[in-house]
N, CA, C and O of each residue as an XYZ file, in Angstrom:
700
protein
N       0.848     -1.165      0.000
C       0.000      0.000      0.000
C       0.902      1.239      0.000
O       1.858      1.339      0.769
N       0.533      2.259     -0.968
C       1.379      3.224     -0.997
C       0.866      4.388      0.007
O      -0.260      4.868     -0.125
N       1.842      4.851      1.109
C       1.708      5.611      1.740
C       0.901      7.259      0.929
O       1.045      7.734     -0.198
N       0.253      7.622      1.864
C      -0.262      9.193      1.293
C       0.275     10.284      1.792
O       0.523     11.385      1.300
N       0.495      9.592      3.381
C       1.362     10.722      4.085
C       2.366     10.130      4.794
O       2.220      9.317      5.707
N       3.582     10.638      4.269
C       5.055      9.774      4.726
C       5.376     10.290      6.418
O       6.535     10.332      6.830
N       4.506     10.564      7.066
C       4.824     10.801      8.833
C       3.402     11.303      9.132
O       2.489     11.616      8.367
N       3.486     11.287     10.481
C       2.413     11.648     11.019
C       2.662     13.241     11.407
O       1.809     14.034     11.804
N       3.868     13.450     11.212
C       3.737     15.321     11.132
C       2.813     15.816      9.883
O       2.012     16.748      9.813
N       3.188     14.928      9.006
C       2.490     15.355      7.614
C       0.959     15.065      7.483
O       0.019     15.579      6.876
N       1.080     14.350      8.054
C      -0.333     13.747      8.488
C      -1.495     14.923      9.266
O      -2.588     15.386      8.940
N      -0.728     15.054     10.246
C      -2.076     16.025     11.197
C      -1.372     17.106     10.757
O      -1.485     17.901     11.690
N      -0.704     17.634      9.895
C      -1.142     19.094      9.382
C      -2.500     18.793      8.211
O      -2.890     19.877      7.777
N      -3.079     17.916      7.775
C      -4.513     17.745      7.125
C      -5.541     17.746      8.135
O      -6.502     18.485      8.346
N      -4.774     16.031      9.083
C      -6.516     15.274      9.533
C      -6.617     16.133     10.726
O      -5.992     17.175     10.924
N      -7.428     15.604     11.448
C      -7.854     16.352     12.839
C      -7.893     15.297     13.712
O      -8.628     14.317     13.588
N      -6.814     15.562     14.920
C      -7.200     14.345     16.070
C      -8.906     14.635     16.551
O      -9.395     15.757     16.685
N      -9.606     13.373     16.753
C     -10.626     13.547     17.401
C     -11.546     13.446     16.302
O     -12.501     12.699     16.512
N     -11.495     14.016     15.172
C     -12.378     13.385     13.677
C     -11.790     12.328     13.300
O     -12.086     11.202     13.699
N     -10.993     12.566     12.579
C      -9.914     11.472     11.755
C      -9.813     10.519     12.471
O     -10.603      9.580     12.569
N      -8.706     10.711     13.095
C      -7.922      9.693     13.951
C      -7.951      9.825     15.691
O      -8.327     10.890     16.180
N      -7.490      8.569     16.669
C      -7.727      9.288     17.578
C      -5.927      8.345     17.891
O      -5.376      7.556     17.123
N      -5.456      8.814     19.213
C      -4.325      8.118     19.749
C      -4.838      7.594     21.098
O      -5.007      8.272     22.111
N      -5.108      5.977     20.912
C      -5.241      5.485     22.717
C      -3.660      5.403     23.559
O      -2.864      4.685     22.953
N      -3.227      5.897     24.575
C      -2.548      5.368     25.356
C      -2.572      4.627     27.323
O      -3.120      4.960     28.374
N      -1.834      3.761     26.967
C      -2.153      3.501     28.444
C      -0.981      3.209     29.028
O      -0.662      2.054     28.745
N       0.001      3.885     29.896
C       1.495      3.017     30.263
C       1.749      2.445     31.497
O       1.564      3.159     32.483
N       2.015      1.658     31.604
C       2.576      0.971     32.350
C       3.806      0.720     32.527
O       4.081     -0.357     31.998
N       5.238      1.500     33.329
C       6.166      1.732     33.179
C       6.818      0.361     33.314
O       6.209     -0.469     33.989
N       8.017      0.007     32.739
C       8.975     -1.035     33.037
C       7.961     -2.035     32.281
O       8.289     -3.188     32.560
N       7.416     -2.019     31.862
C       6.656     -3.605     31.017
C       6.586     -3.580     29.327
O       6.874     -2.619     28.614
N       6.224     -4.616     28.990
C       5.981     -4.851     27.513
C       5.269     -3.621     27.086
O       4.522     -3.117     27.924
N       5.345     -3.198     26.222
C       4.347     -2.421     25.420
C       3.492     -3.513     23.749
O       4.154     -4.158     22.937
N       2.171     -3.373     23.748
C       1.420     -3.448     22.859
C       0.514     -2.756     22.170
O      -0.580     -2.274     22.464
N       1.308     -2.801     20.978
C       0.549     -1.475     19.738
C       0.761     -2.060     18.355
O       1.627     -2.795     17.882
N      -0.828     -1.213     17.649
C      -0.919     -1.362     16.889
C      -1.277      0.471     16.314
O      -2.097      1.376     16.467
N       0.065      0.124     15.557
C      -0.142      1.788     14.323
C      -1.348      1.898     13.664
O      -2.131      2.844     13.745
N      -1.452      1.014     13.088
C      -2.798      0.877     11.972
C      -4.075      0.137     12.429
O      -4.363     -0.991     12.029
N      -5.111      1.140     13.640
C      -5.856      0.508     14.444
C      -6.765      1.324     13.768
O      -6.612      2.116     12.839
N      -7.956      0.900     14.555
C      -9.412      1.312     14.005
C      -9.518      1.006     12.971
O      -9.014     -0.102     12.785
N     -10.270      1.768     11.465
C     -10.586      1.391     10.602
C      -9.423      1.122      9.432
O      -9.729      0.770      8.293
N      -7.905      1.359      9.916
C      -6.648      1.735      8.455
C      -6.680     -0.135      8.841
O      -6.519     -0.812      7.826
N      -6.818     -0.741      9.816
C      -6.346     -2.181      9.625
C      -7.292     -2.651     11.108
O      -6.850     -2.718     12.255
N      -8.462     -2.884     10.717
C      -9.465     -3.449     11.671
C      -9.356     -4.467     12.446
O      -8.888     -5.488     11.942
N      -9.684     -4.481     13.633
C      -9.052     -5.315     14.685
C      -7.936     -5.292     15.625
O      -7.644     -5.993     16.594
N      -7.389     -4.272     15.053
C      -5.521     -4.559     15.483
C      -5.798     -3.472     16.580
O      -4.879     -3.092     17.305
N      -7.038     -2.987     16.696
C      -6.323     -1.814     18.053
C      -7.269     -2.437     19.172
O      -7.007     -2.039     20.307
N      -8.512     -3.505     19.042
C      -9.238     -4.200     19.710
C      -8.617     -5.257     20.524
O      -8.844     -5.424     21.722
N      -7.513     -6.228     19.525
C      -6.804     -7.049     19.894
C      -5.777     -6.630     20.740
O      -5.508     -7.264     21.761
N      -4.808     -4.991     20.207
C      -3.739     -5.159     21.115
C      -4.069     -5.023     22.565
O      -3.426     -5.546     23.475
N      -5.459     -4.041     22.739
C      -5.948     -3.295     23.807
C      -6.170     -4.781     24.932
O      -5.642     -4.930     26.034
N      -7.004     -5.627     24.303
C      -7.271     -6.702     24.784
C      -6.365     -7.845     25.570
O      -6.621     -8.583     26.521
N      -4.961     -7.621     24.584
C      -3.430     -8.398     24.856
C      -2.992     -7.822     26.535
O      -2.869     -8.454     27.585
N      -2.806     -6.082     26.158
C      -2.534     -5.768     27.272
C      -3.004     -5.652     28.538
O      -2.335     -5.715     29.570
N      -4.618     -5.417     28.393
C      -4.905     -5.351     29.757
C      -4.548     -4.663     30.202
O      -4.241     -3.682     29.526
N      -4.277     -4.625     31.854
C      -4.076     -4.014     32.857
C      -2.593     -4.049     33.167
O      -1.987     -3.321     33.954
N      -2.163     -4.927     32.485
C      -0.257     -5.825     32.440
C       0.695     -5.071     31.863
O       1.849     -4.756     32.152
N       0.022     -4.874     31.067
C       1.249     -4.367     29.787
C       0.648     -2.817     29.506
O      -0.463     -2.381     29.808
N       1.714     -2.164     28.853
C       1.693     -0.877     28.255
C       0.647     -0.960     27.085
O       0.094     -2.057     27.010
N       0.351     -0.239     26.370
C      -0.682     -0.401     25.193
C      -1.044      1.135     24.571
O      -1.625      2.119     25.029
N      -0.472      0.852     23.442
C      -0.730      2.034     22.156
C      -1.497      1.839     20.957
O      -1.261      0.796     20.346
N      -2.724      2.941     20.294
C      -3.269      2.660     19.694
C      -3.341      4.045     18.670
O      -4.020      5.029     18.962
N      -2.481      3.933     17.365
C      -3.405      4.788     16.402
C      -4.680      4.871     15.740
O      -4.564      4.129     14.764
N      -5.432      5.197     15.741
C      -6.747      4.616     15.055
C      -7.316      5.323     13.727
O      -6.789      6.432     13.642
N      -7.765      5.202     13.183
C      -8.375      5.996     11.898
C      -9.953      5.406     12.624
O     -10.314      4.334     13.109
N     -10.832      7.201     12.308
C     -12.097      7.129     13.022
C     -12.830      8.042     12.109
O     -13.801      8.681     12.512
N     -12.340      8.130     10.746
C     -12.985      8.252      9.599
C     -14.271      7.369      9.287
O     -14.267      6.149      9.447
N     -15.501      8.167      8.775
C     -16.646      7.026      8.207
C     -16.224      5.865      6.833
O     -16.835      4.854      6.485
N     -14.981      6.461      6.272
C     -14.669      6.023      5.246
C     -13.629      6.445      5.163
O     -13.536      7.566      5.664
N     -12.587      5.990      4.667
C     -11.135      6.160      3.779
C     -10.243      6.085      4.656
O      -9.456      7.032      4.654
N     -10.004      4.932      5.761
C      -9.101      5.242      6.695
C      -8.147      5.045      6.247
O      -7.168      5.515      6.827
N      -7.949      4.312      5.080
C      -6.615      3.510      5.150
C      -5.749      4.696      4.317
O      -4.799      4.229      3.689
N      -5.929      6.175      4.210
C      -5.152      7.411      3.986
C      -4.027      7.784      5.040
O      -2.973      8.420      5.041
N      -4.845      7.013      5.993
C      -3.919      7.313      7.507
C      -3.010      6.285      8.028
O      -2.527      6.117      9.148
N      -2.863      5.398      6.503
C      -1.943      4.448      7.008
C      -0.473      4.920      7.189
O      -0.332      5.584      6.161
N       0.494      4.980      7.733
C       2.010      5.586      7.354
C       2.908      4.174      7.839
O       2.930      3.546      8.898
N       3.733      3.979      6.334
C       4.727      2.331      6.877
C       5.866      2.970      8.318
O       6.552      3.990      8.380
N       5.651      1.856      9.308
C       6.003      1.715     10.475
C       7.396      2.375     10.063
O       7.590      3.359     10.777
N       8.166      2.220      9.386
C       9.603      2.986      9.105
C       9.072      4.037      9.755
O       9.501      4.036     10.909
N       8.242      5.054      9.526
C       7.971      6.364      9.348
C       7.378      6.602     10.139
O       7.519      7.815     10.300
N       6.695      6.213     10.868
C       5.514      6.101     12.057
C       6.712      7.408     13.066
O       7.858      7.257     13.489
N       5.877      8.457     13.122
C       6.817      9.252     14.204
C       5.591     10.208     15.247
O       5.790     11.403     15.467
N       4.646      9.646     15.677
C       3.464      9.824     16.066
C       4.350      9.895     17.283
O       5.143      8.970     17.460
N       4.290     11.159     18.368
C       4.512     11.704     19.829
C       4.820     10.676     20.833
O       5.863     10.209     21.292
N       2.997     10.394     21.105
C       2.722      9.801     22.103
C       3.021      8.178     21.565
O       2.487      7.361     22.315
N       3.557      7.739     20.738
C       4.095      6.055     20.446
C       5.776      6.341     20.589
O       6.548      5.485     21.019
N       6.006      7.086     20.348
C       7.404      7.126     20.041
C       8.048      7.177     21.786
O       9.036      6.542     22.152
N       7.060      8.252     22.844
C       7.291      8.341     24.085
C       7.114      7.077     24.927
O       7.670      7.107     26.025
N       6.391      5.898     24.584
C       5.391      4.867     25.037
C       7.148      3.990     24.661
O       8.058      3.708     25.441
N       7.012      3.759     23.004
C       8.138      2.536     22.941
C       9.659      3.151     23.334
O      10.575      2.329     23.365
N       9.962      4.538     23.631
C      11.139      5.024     24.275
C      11.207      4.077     25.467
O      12.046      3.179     25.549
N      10.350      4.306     26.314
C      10.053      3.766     27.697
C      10.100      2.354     28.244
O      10.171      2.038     29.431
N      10.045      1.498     27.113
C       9.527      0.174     27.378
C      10.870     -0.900     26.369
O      11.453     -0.902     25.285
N      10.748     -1.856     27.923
C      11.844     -2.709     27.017
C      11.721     -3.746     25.900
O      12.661     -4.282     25.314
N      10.376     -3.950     25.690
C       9.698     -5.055     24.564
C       8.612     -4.461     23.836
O       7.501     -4.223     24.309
N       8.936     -4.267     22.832
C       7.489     -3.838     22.035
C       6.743     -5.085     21.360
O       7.556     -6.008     21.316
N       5.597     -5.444     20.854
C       4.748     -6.196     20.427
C       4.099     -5.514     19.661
O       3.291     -4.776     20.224
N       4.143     -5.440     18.086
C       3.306     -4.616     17.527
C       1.976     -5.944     16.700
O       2.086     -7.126     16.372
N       1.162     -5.230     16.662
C       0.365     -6.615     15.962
C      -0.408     -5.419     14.713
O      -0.834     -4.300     14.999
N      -0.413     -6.021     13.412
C      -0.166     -5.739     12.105
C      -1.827     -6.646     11.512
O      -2.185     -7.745     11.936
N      -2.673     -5.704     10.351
C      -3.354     -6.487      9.818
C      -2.834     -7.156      8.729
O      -1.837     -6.692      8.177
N      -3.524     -8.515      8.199
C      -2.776     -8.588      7.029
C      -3.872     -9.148      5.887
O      -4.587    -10.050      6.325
N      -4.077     -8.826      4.735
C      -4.509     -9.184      3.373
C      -4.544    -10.531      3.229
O      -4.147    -10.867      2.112
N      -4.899    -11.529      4.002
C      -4.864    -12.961      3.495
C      -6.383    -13.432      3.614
O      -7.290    -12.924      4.274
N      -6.398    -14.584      2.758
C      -7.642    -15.587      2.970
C      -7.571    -16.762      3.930
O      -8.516    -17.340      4.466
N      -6.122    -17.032      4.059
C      -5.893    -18.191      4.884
C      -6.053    -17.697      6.610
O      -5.742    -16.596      7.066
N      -6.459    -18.520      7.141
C      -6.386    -18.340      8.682
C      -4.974    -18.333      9.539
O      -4.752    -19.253     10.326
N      -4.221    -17.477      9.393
C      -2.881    -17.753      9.748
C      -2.149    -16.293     10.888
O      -2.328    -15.149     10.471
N      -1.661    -16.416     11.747
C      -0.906    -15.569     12.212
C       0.958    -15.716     11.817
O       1.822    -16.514     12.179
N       0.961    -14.747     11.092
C       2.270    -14.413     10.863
C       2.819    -13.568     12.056
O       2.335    -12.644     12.709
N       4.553    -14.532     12.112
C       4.692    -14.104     13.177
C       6.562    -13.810     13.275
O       7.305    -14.791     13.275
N       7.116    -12.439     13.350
C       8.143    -12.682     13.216
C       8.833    -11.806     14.435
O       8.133    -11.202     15.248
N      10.158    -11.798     14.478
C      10.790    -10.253     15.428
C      12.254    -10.593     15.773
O      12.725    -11.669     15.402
N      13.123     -9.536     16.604
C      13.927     -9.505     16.815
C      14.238    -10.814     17.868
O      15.268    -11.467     17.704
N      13.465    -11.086     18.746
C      13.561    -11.424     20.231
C      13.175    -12.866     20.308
O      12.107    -13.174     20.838
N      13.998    -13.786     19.802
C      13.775    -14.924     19.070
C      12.906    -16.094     20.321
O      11.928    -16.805     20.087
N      13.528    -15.983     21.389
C      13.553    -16.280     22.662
C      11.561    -16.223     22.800
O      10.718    -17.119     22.784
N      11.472    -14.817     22.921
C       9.866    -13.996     22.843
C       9.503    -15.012     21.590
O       9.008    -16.138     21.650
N       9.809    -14.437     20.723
C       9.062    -15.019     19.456
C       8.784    -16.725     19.679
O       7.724    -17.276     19.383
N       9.454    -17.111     20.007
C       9.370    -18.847     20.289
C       8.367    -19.089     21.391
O       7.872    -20.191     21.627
N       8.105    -17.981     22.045
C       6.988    -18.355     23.804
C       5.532    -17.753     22.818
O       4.473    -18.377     22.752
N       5.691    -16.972     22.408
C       4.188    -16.284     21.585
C       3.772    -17.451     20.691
O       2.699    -18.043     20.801
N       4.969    -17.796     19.567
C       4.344    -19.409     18.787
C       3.862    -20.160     19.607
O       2.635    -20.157     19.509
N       4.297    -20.933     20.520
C       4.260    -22.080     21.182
C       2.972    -21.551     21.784
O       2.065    -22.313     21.451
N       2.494    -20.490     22.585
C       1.210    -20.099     23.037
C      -0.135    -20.381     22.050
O      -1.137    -21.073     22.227
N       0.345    -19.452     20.834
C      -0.714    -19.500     19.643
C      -0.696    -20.804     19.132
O      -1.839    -21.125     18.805
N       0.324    -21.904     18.877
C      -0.030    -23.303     18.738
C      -1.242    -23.931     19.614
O      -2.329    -24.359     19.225
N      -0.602    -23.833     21.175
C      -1.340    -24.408     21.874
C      -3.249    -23.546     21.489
O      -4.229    -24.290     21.447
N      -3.394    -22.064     21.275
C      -4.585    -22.379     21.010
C      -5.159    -22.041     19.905
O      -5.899    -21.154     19.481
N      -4.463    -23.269     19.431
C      -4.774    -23.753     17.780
C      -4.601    -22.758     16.736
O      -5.389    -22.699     15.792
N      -3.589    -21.954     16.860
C      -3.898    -20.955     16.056
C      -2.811    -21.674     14.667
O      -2.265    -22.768     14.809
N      -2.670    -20.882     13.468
C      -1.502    -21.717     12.031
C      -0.830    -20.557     12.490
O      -1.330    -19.514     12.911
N       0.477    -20.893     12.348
C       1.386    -19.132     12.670
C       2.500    -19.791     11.440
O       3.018    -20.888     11.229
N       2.512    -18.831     10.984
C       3.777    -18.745     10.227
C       4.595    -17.815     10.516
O       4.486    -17.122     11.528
N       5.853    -17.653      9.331
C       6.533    -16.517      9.047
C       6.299    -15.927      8.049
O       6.058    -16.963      7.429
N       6.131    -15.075      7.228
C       5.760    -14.098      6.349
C       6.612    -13.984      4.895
O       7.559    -13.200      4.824
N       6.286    -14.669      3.945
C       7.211    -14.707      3.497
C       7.520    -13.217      2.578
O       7.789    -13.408      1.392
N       7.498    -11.870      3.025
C       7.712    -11.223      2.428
C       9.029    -10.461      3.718
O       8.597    -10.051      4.795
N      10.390    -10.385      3.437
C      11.421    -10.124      4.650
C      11.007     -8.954      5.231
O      11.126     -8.757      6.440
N      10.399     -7.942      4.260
C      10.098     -6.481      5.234
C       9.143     -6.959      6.284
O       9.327     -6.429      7.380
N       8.382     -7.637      6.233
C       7.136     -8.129      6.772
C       7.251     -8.898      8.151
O       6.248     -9.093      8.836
N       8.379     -9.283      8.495
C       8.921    -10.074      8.985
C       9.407     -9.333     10.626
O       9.283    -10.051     11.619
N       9.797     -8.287     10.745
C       9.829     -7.554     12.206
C      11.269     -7.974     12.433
O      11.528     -8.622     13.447
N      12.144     -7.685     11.648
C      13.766     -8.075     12.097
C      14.797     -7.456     11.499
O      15.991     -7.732     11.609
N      14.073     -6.244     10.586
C      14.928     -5.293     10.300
C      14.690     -4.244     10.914
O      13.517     -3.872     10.964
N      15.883     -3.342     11.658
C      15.972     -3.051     12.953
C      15.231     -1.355     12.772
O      14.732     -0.520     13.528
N      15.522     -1.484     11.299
C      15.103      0.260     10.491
C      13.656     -0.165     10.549
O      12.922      0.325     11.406
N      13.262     -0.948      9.782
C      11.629     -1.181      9.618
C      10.966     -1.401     10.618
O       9.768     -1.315     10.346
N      11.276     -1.808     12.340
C      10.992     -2.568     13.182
C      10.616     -1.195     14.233
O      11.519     -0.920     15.023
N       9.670     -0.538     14.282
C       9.676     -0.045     15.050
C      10.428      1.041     15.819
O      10.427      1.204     17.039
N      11.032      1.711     14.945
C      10.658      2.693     14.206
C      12.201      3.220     14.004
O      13.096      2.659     14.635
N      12.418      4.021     13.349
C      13.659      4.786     13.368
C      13.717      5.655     15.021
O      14.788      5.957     15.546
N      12.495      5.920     15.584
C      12.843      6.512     16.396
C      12.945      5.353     18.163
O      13.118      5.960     19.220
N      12.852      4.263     18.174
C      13.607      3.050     19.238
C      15.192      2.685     18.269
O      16.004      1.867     18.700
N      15.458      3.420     20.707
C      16.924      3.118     19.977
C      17.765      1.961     20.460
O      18.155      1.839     21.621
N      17.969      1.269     19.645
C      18.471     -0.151     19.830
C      19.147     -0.419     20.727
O      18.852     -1.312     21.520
N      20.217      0.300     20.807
C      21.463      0.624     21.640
C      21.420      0.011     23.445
O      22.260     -0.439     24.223
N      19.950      0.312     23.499
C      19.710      0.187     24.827
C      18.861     -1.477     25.075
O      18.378     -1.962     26.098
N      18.939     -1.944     23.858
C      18.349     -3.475     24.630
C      16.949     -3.170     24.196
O      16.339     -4.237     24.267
N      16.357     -2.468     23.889
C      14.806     -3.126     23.573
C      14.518     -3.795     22.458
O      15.057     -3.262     21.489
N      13.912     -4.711     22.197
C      13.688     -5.964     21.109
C      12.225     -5.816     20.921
O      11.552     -5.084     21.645
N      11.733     -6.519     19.939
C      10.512     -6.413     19.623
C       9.573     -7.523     19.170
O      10.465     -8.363     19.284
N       8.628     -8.180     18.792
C       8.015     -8.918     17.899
C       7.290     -8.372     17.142
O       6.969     -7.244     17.516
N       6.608     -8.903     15.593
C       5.816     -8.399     14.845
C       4.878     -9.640     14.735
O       5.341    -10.755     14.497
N       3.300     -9.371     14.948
C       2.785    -10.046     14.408
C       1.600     -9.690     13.415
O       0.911     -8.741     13.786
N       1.183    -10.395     12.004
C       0.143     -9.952     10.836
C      -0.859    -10.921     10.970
O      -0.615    -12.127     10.994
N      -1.687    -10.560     11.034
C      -3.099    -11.016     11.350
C      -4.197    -11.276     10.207
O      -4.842    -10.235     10.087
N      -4.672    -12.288      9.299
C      -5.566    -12.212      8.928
C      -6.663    -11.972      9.410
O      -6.933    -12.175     10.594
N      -7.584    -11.426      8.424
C      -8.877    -11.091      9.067
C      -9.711    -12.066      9.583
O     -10.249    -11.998     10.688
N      -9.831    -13.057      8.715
C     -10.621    -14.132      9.671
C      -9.913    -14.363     10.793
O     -10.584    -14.849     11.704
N      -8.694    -14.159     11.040
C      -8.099    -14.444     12.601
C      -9.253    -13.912     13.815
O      -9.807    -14.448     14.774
N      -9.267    -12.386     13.107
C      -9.566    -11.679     14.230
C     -11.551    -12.376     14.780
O     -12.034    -12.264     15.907
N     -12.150    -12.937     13.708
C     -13.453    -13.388     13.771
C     -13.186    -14.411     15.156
O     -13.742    -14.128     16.218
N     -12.475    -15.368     15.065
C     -11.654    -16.275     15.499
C     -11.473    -16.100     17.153
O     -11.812    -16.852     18.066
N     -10.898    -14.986     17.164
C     -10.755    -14.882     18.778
C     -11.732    -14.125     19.772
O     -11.505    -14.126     20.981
C-alpha cells in the first residue's frame, strides 16, 4: 500500500485528532508495550486485539483511523511512524509487540521479530490455542529489520527488542 502521508507530522497538518484519527494510550512503566499503528478502521481489529493483549499488564498504544470512510489514507509504513505519544510509550519500554493487519484468505498468524527467545513463547502459546502461525514470506514483513521494526525513532542501543505479528482477518473473527 502506498503511503499518502510519509509521517504523522504530515499527516495532522490535514486530519484532525478527534475526527480522523484518535491516539489510545495507556502506560505501564517497566513492562511490555502493545501497539498497533494501523488501528481502528486503516487495519481493523488490530487496536481491539492489542488493547485486549494488554490489559491491565502491559503498556498499550493505539493509532486509530475514526474516519466514516477512507481510513486507510492514515496508514504511514512503520519505518515512518513518528506519532509523539508512540514514540514516548516505545522510548520507555523494554519489549514492544506490535500486531499488524494482514490481506490474506488463509487463517494464519504471521509471526516474526527480533527477540527470538519472545518469538518462540508467543508461537508455542498460539499453537497451543490452535492458532496456524507462520513466518511471512515477504522479509520487510517479517519484524527483524531493525530500520523497519519499530521505528527509526527506538533506539536499539539500549536493549529493547521487539516482535511483529500480521493477522488475517478471519483471525480476528476467530478470537
Amino acid at each position: 500500500m502506498a503511503d499518502h502521508y510519509l509521517s504523522f507530522t504530515a499527516l495532522s497538518r490535514v486530519e484532525m485528532d478527534g475526527r480522523d484519527f484518535q491516539v489510545r494510550v495507556r502506560k505501564c512503566p517497566g513492562t511490555t508495550a502493545i501497539i498497533a499503528t494501523h488501528g481502528g478502521g486503516i487495519e481493523p481489529g488490530t487496536s481491539e486485539l492489542a488493547d485486549a493483549i494488554a490489559g491491565e499488564e502491559f503498556s498499550f498504544y493505539a493509532f486509530e483511523g475514526t474516519k466514516h470512510a477512507g481510513n486507510s489514507i492514515l496508514h504511514i509504513t512503520s519505518s515512518r511512524f513518528d506519532e509523539p505519544q508512540g514514540i514516548s510509550l516505545v522510548s520507555m519500554s523494554p519489549r514492544v509487540v506490535a500486531l499488524h493487519g494482514e490481506n490474506a484468505s488463509k487463517e494464519y498468524v504471521y509471526l516474526g521479530g527480533l527477540d527470538e527467545k519472545f518469538v518462540a513463547k508467543i508461537h508455542a502459546a498460539l499453537d497451543t490455542g490452535g492458532y496456524s502461525v507462520r513466518t511471512h514470506g515477504n522479509p520487510n514483513l517479517q519484524g527483524i529489520d531493525k530500520k523497519q521494526y519499530l521505528q527509526p525513532w527506538l533506539e536499539w542501543e539500549w536493549g529493547a527488542v521487539g516482535v511483529e505479528q500480521r493477522l488475517a482477518p478471519i483471525v480476528f473473527s476467530s478470537t
